[in-house]
C-alpha positions, 0 to 999 in steps of 0.5 A: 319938256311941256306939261301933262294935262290931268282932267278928273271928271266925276266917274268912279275911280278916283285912286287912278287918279290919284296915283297918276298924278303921285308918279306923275309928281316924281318925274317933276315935271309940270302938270296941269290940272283940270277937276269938274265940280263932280270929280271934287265931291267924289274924291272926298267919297273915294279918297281922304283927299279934301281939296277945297272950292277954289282953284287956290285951294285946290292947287295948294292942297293937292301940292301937299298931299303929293308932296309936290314941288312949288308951282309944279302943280298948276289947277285951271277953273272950268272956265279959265279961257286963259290957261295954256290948255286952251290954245293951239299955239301951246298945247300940252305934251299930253292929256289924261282924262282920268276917270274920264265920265261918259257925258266928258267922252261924248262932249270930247267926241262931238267937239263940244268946247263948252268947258275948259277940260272940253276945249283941252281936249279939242284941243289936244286932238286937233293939235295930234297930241296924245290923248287918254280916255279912262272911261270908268262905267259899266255896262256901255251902250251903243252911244258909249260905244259909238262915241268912243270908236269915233275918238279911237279912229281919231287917234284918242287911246281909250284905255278902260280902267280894266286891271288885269289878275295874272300879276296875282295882286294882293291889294286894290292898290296893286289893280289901281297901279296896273291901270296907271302903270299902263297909262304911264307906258303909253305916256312914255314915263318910266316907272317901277309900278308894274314889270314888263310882261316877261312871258 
């Protein structure tokens, strides 16, 4: 099975995140890793998570604090031209952008490949991979709005980090794992976070 591409950019939301990418871990499958500069400095404001500067650090980082196998994580810099996520000739299975700020849906939308989490993207899309916007703002504009009609037309999901109430949750991490959980289902993992809809 190929990897999941995780891009964290830096919008509000970082408990998505990061529970993604912890039941992402128990399936032990491979995945990589994209964080923007700005993602970095927001998960230090929203979680007890420090990742560090460099991709090492973050990669070893994020290892332990999920608890991780050794090399089942693997974090690409912006500009690592090399990484598998940057070719059509080996494309991930998936990609997340979780949260996923508008300046990323606007580059994704226009084809601007001027990053690696951009060129991933691009990538995945012309490669008709699944692709997963987690917008995170509020309100959205006409252009938010244009941008993300045209990646829907494309095939892109966008899935707003929009966690519902019928589930009557007792905690945030009841929301967060609803919009994971929905993430999850698209993705086709299995998982225990939320049951199906019984009616």
């Amino acid at each position: 099975m190929k990897p999941i591409a995780i891009a964290l950019t830096g919008a509000s939301g970082m408990p998505y995140a990061i529970t993604l990418l912890q039941e992402l871990v128990k399936t032990q499958k491979q995945i990589y890793v994209m964080i923007s500069q700005a993602a970095n400095t927001v998960i230090t404001m929203e979680t007890d998570l420090n990742l560090g500067a460099d991709t090492s650090t973050i990669e070893q980082n994020l290892t332990k604090y999920l608890n991780a196998k050794d090399g089942q994580i693997k974090v690409f810099s912006k500009n690592q031209w090399t990484a598998p996520v940057a070719s059509g000739s080996n494309p991930p299975r998936a990609m997340v952008v979780c949260p996923c700020t508008m300046s990323t849906l606007s580059a994704i939308a226009n084809g601007h490949s001027d990053n690696l989490m951009h060129r991933a993207a691009d990538v995945v899309i012309k490669e008709q991979k699944k692709l997963i916007l987690v917008p995170r703002e509020t309100p959205y504009s006409a252009i938010h709005l244009e941008n993300m009609l045209k990646l829907a037309r494309l095939g892109v999901v966008i899935m707003d980090a929009n966690p519902a109430f019928y589930q009557k949750p007792d905690s945030i991490q009841d929301l967060v794992n609803f919009v994971v959980a929905r993430i999850l289902d698209h993705l086709e993992i299995e998982h225990e976070l939320l049951p199906p809809w019984q009616g």
